[in-house]
Steps between C-alpha positions, in 0.01 A plus 500: 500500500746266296782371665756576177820345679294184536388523103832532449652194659234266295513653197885414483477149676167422240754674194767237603241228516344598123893495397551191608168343346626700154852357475366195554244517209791529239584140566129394341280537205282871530137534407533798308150657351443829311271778636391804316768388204753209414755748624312537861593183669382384829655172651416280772753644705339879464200325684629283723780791617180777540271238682830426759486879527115527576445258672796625765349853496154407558629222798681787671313865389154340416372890499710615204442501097713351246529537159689303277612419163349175466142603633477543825323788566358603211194629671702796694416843377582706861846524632359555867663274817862313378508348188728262358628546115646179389686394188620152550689449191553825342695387154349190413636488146843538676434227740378278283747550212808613680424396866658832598416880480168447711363657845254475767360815552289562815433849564234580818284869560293600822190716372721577134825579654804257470628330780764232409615399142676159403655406172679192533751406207409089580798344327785819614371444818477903497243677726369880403320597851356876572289631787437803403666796713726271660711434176550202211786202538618223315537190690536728806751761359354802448460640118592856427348754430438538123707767317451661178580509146446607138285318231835502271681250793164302620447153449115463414324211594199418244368236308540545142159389415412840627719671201297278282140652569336640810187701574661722743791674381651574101729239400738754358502646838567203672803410167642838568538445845653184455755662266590772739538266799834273563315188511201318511408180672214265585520235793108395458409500807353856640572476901898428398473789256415687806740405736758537223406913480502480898868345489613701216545232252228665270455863511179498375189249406214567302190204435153582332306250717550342845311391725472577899711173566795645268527783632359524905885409633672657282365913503530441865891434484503737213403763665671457820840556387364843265379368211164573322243256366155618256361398223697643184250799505647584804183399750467317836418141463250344634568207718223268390478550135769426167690801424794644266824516742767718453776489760806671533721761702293835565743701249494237254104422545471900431736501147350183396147627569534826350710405202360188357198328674280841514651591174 
């Protein structure tokens, strides 16, 4: 049986470490590369911070899985014994181009449930933590719980690419929404977007593609303090594949839902 409490206390000392190794990488020249797309970057730092991450895990808890963003894992397609979910630079645009507005995002299941989530804003020095059941804190003071509102006073977080064209939901859905809402906003980087609904500094987020790594931390912390995380059709996601998110407060997940995604 996993010892969480001793997780715990590496995950934050090896989060403290990768900080460390990150603020330190703004002093030199990166090695930036594009992935799928010129606007998917990858540095050297994505690499080097995910290895520092592995190769902890696998020194300490040689018995458990990891996945993460820059290819570890890849092979995984069961969710059985702990696995690690590891995003070690999630906003790479941001950290390259603003060298703020990026997270490390760790979240960690036992046989598909969640166990402990980390988003770590690197350069705020801000820590989202959860463990589910037990409650969800911000460098150590607990968050509350999330409280509801109307579309007509919600902040939205979404990318506007999305309004653009997407195979998922209407664009004139998606435009109407937007008109109807206060604001919308888009940080570009998923596991902040998160913790930003969990905190109440967005009320709501909606993406049409992330990946396991985006979102693992974040539904757990979501969802601790009341809030509700699908896919925009409203459907459970699954833990090891890319889904549409939609996150929000249960009220507001139900109007938005209703009123302009299943339109």
């Amino acid at each position: 049986m996993a010892n969480w409490e001793q997780i715990d206390t590496y995950v934050r000392q090896w989060l403290k470490e990768a900080r460390n190794r990150i603020m330190e990488s703004f002093k030199k020249t990166l090695e930036v590369q594009s992935k799928s797309d010129r606007n998917d970057l990858v540095t050297n730092i994505d690499k080097e911070t995910e290895q520092f991450f592995v190769q902890n895990i696998l020194q300490y808890f040689p018995e458990h899985q990891i996945i993460g963003e820059e290819g570890h894992g890849d092979e995984i397609e069961k969710t059985e014994g702990v696995l690690w979910i590891i995003d070690p630079i999630d906003g790479t645009v941001n950290f390259v181009h603003q060298q703020r507005n990026f997270a490390i995002s760790i979240g960690i299941y036992e046989n598909g449930v969640g166990k402990l989530g980390y988003i770590y804003d690197v350069v705020l020095d801000e820590l989202y933590f959860v463990e589910p059941g037990k409650g969800a804190y911000l460098n150590g003071a607990p968050i509350p719980k999330l409280t509801n509102t109307k579309v007509m006073d919600a902040i939205i977080g979404i990318n506007s690419s999305w309004l653009i064209s997407n195979r998922h939901i209407p664009i004139e859905n998606l435009h109407e929404l937007v008109r109807d809402s206060r604001a919308t906003r888009s940080l570009g980087a998923a596991s902040l977007e998160f913790a930003y609904v969990a905190t109440g500094r967005l009320d709501a987020y909606i993406a049409m593609r992330l990946s396991p790594w985006d979102f693992a931390a974040g539904r757990l912390l979501v969802e601790e303090l009341g809030g509700k995380v699908t896919t925009v059709k409203g459907e459970n996601l699954n833990i090891l594949e890319s889904n549409t998110v939609f996150v929000s407060t249960k009220c507001l997940h139900e109007e938005i839902l209703n009123q302009y995604l299943l339109k």
